[in-house]
C-alpha positions as CSV (number, residue, x, y, z in Angstrom):
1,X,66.6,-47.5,-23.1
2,X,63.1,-46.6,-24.0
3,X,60.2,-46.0,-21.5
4,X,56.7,-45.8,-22.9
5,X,54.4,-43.0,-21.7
6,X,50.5,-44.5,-22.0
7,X,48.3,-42.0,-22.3
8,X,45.2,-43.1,-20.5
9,X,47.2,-45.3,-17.5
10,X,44.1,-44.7,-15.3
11,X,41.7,-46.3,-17.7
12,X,42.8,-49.5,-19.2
13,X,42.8,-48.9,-23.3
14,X,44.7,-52.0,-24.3
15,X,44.6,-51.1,-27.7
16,X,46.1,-47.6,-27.6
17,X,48.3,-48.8,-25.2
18,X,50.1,-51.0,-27.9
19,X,49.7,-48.9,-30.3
20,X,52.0,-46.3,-27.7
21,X,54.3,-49.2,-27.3
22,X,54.7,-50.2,-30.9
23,X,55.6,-46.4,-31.8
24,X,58.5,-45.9,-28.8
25,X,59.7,-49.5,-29.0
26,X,60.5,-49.1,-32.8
27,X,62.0,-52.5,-34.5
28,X,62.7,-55.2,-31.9
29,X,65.7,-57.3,-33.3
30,X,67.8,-60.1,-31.4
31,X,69.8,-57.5,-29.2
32,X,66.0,-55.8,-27.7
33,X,65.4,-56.9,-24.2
34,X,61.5,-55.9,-23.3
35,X,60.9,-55.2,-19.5
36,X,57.2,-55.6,-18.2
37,X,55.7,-54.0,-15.1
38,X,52.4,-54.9,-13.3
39,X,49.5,-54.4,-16.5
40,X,53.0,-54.1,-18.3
41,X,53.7,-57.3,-18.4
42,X,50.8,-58.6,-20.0
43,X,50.6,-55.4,-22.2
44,X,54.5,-56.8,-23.5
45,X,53.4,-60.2,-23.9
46,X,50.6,-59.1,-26.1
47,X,52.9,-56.6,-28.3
48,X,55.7,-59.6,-28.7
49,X,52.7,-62.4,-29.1
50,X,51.6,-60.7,-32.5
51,X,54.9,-59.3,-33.4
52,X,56.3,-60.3,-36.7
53,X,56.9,-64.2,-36.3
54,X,60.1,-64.4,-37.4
55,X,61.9,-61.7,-35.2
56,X,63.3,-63.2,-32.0
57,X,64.5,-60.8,-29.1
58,X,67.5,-61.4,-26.4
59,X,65.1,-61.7,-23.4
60,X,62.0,-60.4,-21.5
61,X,61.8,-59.6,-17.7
62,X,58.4,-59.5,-16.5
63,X,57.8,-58.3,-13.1
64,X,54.8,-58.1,-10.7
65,X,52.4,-59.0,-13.4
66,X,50.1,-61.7,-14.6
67,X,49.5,-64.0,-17.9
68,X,45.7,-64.3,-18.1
69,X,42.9,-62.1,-17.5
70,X,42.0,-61.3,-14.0
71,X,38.8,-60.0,-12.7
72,X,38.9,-55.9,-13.6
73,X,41.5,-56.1,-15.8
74,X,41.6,-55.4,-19.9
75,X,40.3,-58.0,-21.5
76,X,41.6,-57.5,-25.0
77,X,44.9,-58.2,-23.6
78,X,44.3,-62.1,-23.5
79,X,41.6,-61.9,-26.4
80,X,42.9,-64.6,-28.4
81,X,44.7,-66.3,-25.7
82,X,47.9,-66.0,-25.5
83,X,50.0,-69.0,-26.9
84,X,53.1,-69.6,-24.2
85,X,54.8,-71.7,-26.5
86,X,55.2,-69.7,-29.5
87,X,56.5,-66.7,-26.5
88,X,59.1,-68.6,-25.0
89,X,60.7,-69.3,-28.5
90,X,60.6,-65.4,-29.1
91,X,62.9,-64.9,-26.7
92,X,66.2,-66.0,-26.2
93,X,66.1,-65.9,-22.3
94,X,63.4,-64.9,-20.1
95,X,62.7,-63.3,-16.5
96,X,59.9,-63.6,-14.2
97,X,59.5,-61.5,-11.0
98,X,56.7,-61.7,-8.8
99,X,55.2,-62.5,-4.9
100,X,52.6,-63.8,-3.3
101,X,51.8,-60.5,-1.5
């Protein structure tokens, strides 16, 4: 198990922030499963969006978060758009927790 530290969680920097998860997540490979938490999830989606294209991971649990930008939050995490297709194939099975509260 491996738990990212970002180092500037009170000010959105998307781009250090993947750079942070890119060094403590190391390769991903078909046994990785990636768990995403509130501005985690989309940070996650990002990092396995531009992954390599040909690695494909066991599954992704994304809780409490969102998939497109919402007012306040970092931008440059849905700068290009995120393409939902090619994200469900990267995955073998996938996870989505989340209310309405």
């Amino acid at each position: 198990v491996v738990q990212p530290v970002f180092s500037t969680v009170h000010v959105p920097n998307p781009q250090k922030w993947l750079a942070e998860l890119a060094a403590a997540a190391g390769e991903l490979d078909q046994q990785t499963v990636i768990v995403g938490y509130s501005l985690g999830v989309p940070t996650v989606l990002r990092y396995l969006h531009d992954y390599e294209p040909s690695v494909r991971i066991a599954g992704l649990v994304l809780v409490a978060g969102f998939g497109d930008g919402i007012g306040g939050r970092p931008a440059a995490l849905f700068a290009p758009p995120l393409d939902w297709e090619r994200l469900q194939q990267r995955a073998r099975w996938r996870i989505c927790i989340y209310a309405n509260n």
